[in-house]
C-alpha positions as CSV (number, residue, x, y, z in Angstrom):
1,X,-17.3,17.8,12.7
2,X,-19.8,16.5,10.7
3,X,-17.6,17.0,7.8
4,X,-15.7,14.3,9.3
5,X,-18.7,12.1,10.2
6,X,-19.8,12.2,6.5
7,X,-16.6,11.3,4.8
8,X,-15.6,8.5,7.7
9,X,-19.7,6.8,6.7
10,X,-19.1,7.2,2.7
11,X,-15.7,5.6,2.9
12,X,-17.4,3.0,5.4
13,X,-20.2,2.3,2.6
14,X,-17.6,2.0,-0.3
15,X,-15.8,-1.0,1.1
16,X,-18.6,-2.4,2.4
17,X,-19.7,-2.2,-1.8
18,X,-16.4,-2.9,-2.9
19,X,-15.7,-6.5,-0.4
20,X,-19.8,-7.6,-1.6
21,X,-19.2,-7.0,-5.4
22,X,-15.8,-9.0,-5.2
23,X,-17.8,-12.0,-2.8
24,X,-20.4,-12.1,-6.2
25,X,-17.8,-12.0,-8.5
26,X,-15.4,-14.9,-6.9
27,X,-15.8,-18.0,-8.8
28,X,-16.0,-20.9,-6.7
29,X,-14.5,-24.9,-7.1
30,X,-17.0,-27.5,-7.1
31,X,-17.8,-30.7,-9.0
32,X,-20.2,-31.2,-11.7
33,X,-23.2,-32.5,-9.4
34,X,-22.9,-29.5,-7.4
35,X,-22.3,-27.1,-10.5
36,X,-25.9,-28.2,-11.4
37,X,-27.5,-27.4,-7.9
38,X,-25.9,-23.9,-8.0
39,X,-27.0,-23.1,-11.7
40,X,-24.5,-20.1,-11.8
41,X,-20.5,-19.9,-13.0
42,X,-17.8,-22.3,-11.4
43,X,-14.9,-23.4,-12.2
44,X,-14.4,-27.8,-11.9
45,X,-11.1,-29.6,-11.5
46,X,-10.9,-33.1,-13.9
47,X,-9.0,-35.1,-16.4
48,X,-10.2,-36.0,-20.1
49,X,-12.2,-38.9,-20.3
50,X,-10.2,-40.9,-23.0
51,X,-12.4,-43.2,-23.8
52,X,-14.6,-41.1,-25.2
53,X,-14.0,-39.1,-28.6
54,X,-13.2,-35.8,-28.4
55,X,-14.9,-33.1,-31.5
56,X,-13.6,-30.1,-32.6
57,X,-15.4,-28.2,-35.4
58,X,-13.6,-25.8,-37.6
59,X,-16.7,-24.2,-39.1
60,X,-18.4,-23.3,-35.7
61,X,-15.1,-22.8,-33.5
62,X,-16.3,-25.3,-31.2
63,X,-15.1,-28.0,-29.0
64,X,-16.5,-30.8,-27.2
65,X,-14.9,-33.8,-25.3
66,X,-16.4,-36.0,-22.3
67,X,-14.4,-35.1,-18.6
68,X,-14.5,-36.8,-14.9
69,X,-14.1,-34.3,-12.0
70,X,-12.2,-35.4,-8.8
71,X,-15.2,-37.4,-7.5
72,X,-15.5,-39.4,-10.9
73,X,-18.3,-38.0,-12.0
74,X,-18.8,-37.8,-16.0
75,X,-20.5,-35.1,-18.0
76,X,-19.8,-33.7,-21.5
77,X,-18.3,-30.4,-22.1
78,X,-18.8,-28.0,-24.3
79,X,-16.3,-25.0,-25.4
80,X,-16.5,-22.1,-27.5
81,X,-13.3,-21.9,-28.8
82,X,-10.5,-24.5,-29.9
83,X,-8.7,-27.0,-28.3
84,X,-5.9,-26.1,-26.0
85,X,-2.5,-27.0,-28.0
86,X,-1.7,-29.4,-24.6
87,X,-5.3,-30.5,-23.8
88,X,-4.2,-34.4,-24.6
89,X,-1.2,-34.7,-22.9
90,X,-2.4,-32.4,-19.6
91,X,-3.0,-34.5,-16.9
92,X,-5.7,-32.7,-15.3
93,X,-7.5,-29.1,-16.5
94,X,-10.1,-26.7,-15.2
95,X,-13.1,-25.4,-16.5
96,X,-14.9,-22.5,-15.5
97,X,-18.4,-22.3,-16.6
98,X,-21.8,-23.7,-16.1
99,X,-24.3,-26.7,-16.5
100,X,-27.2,-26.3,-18.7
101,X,-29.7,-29.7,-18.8
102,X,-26.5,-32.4,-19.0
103,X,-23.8,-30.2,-20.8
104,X,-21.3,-28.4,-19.1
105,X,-21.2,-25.1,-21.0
106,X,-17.5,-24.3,-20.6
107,X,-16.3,-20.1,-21.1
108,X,-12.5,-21.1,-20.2
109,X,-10.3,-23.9,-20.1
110,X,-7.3,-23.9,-18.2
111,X,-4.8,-27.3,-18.7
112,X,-2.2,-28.3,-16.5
113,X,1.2,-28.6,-18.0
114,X,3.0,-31.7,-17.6
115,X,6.1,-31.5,-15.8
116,X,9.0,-32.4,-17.3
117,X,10.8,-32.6,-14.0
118,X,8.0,-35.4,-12.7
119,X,10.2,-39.0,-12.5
120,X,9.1,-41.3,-14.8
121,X,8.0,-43.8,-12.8
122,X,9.8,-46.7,-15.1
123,X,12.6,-44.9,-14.0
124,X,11.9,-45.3,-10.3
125,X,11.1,-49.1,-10.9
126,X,14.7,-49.6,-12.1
């Protein structure tokens, strides 16, 4: 019996360990003024700030480039890495890292691919 009692409380204790160490490791959404209150990984929703260069430089791998989330807030990113191949034609993208002072430290960039079944809405005018 106590056998039983013994392997029913280990197995109890390993999912509680297993459900806490996935709740830590789950990357939230947010925006940028929140990313900054939490000071730990996220991942923000945005679009490319056009009007603002973007910077890649070959000798450092490194990209930078200015992006809005969804409540228009504006904050320069930062990216280890190169520039996605559909980065300026995406019409929205996520990136999943942090804020340090007023850079968004980016580990990942994700784009959105255009659709090429969206209707042109020229077409719809017509």
């Amino acid at each position: 019996m106590k056998k039983y009692i013994f392997i029913g409380a280990f197995g109890l204790i390993f999912l509680v360990v297993i459900l806490l160490s996935f709740n830590k490791s789950a990357i939230e959404y947010t925006d940028f003024e929140t990313a900054r209150k939490l000071s730990k990984k996220v991942q923000v929703v945005g679009t490319w700030a056009k009007e603002y260069p973007i910077n890649y430089n070959t000798a450092t791998n490194m990209f930078e480039f200015f992006m809005r989330d969804k409540k228009g807030k504006l904050m320069y990113v930062r990216f280890n890495g190169p520039q996605p191949n559909n980065f300026t034609i995406a019409p929205e993208f996520v990136v999943k890292g942090y804020v340090q002072d007023t850079t968004f430290i980016a580990s990942q960039i994700i784009t959105k691919c255009p659709s090429k079944y969206e209707a042109d809405p020229e077409t719809i005018k017509k």
